[in-house]
C-alpha positions as CSV (number, residue, x, y, z in Angstrom):
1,X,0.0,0.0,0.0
2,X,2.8,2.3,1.4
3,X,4.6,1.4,-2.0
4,X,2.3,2.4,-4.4
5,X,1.3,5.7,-2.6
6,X,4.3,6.7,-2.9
7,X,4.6,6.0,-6.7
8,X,1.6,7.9,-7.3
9,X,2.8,11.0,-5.6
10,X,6.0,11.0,-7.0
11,X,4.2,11.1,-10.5
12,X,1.5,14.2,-9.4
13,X,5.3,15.9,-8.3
14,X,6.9,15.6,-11.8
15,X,3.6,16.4,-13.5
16,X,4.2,19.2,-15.6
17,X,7.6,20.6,-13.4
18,X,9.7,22.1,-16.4
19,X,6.4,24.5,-17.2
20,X,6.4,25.5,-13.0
21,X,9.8,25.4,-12.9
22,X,9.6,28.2,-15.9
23,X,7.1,30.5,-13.9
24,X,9.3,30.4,-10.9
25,X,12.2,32.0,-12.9
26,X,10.6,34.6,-14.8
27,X,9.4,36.2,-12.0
28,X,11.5,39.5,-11.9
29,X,11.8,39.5,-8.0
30,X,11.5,36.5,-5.5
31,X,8.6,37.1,-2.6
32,X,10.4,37.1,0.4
33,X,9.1,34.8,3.2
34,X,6.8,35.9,5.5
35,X,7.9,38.1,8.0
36,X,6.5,36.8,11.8
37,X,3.5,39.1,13.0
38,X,5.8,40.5,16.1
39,X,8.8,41.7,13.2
40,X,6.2,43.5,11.2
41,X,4.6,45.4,14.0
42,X,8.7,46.6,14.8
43,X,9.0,47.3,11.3
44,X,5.7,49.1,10.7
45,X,6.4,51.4,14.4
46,X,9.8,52.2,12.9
47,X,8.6,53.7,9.7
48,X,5.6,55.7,11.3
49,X,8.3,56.9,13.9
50,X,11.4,57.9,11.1
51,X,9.7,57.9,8.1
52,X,13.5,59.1,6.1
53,X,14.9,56.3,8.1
54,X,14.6,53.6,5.5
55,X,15.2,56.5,2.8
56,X,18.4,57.5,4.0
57,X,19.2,54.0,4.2
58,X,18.8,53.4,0.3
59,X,21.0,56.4,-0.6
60,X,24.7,56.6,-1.1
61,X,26.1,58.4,1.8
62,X,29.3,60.5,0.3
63,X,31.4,60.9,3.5
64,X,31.0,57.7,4.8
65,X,32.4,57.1,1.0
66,X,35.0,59.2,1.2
67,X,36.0,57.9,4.4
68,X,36.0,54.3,3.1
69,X,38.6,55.5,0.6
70,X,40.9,56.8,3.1
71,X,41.3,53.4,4.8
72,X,44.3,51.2,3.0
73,X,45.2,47.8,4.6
74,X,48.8,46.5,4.1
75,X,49.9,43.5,5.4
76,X,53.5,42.3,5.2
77,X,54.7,38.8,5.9
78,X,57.0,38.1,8.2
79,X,60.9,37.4,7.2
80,X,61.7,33.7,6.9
81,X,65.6,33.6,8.4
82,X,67.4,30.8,6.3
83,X,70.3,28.8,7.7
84,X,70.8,26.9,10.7
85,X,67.9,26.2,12.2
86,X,67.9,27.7,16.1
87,X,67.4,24.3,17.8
88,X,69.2,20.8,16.4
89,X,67.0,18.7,14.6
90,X,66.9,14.7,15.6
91,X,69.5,12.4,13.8
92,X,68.4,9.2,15.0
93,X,65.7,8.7,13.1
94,X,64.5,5.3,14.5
95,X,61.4,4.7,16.3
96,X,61.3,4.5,20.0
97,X,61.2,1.2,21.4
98,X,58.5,-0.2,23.0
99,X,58.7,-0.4,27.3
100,X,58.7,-3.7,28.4
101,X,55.0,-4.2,29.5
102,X,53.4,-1.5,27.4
103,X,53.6,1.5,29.6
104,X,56.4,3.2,30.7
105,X,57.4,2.5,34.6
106,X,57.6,5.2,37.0
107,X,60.6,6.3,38.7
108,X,59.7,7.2,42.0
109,X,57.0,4.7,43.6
110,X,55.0,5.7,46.7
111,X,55.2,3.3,49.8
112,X,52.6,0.1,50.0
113,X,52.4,0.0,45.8
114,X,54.7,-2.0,43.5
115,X,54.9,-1.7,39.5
116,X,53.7,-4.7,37.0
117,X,57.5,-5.3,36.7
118,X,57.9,-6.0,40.7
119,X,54.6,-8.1,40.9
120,X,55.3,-9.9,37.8
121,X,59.1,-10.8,39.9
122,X,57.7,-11.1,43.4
123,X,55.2,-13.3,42.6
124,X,57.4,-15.7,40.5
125,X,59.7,-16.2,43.1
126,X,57.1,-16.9,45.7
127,X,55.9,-19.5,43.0
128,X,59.9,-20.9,42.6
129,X,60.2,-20.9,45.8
130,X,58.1,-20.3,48.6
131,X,59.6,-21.1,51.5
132,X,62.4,-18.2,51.1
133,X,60.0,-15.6,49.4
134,X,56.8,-15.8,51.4
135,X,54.1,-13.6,52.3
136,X,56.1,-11.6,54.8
137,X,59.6,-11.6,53.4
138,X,57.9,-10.0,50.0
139,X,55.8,-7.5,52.5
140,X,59.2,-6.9,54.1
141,X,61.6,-5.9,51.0
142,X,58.8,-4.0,49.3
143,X,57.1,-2.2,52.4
144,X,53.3,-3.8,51.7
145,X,51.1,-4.7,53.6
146,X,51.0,-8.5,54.3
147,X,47.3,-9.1,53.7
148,X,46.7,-7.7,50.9
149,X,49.9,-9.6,49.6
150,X,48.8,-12.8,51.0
151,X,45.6,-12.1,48.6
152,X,47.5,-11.1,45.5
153,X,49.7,-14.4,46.2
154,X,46.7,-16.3,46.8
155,X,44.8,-14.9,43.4
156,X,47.6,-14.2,40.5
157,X,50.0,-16.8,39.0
158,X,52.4,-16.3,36.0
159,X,51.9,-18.6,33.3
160,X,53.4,-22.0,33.0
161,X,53.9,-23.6,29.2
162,X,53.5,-27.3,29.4
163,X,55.2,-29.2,26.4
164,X,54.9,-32.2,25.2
165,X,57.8,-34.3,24.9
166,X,56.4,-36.1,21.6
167,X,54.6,-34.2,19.6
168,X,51.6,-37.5,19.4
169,X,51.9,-36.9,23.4
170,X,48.5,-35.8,25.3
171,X,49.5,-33.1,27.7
172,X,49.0,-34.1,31.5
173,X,48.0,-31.3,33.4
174,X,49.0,-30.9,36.9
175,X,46.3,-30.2,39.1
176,X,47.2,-28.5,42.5
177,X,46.9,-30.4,45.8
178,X,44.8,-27.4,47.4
179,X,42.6,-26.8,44.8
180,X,41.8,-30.4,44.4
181,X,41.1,-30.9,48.4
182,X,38.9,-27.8,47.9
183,X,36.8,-29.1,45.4
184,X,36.6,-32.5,47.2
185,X,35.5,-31.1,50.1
186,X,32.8,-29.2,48.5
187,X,31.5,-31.8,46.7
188,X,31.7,-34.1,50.1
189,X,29.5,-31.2,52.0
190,X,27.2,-31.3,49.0
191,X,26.4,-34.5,48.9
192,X,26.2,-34.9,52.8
193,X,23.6,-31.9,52.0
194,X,21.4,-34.6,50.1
């Protein structure tokens, strides 16, 4: 329905638009819009006020002529000094290199926070060995506080790669002793539950 409504107005537009188009343009002047009822009453109390007002408007004023004369403009560019250039330019023309975990590390770090650099250390030497590097050794050397390092020791691990020795070889994966107690025990509480 919507489809052929719309083909049937198009066609009453384009009926005969080159002969309305042609009585647009011979008009000598185009009507201007319009005006809003508040602009003509302005308009209107203007010329009953000054009458010569729009008069003096329409006629060439010679002084202000005159005076438009008188005004020159010159513009000058400013002096391009060739030669050495005031500051050195670059001669390595390399890019930067990249920082070593995306952002650059700060140099001064505030007391009770560590970078991704130190985390990324303390917490691979608590997982090598974490009877030399626990909890409060790390909390210690880096001035944290120990609980919130016991939880980011508890939570985070670096990644481990575990290759195959063969390459037809399943991979074995290790599952930790906690985490398997855990989930025994919940399942034992859950079914004790039933």
């Amino acid at each position: 329905m919507g489809k052929a409504f719309s083909a049937i107005q198009r066609r009453a537009n384009r009926f005969n638009v080159e002969n309305r188009a042609q009585k647009v343009i011979s008009k000598e002047k185009p009507e201007p819009a319009p005006l809003h009822p508040a602009t003509a009453q302005e308009i209107e109390a203007i010329k009953s006020e000054y009458p010569h007002a729009l008069e003096e408007q329409l006629k060439k004023d010679p002084a202000l002529d005159t005076r438009l004369k008188k005004v020159f403009v010159q513009s000058q560019d400013p002096e391009v000094e060739e030669g050495q250039p005031q500051r050195s330019l670059p001669q390595d023309r390399k890019q930067p290199e990249d920082f070593e975990f995306g952002h650059k590390e700060p140099k001064m770090i505030t007391q009770g926070r560590f970078t991704l650099k130190q985390a990324v250390k303390f917490i691979s030497d608590h997982q090598t060995d974490p009877a030399t590097w626990s909890a409060a050794a790390i909390a210690k050397e880096y001035k944290l506080d120990q609980e919130k390092l016991e939880n980011v020791l508890h939570y985070f691990r670096t990644f481990r790669i575990h290759l195959p020795s063969k390459t037809g070889e399943k991979i074995k994966v290790e599952i930790i002793e906690e985490k398997s107690q855990q989930l025994l025990g919940s399942q034992q509480q859950h079914q004790e539950q039933k």
